[in-house]
Residue, then its C-alpha position, 0 to 999 in steps of 0.5 A: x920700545x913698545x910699538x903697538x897700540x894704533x894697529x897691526x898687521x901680521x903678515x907670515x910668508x913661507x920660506x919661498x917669499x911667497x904669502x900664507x897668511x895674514x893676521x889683523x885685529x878685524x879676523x880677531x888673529x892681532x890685538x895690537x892693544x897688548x901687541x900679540x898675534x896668534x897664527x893657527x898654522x893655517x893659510x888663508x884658505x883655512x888649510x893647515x900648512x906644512x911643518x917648516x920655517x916660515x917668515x913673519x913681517x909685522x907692520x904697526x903702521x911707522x915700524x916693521x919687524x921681521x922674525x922667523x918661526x918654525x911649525x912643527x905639527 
């Protein structure tokens, strides 16, 4: 099923639960036109975090999804 279009909202969580960073269409990082995210490999101060898993939650506004993602620098 395809689920994006109105909006989302992406939101990468290291493995302590605790946020890193948040990707939306308005810093340009989401495009829920096509349903893509890029994430950089930094946090929200603009710091690159450390090589590791991390978890993402992606929000379209009725649906969330859940994935993991390991960053290897």
């Amino acid at each position: 099923e395809r689920y994006w279009g109105s909006r989302m909202k992406v939101l990468i969580y290291n493995m302590a639960g605790v946020p890193v960073r948040t990707l939306e269409e308005s810093t340009g990082d989401a495009n829920p036109g096509i349903g893509t995210a890029y994430w950089d490999g930094k946090n929200n101060s603009g710091d690159m975090v450390a090589s590791g898993l991390y978890y993402y939650v992606v929000d379209t506004g009725g649906k969330k999804f859940r994935g993991n993602i390991t960053l290897i620098k």
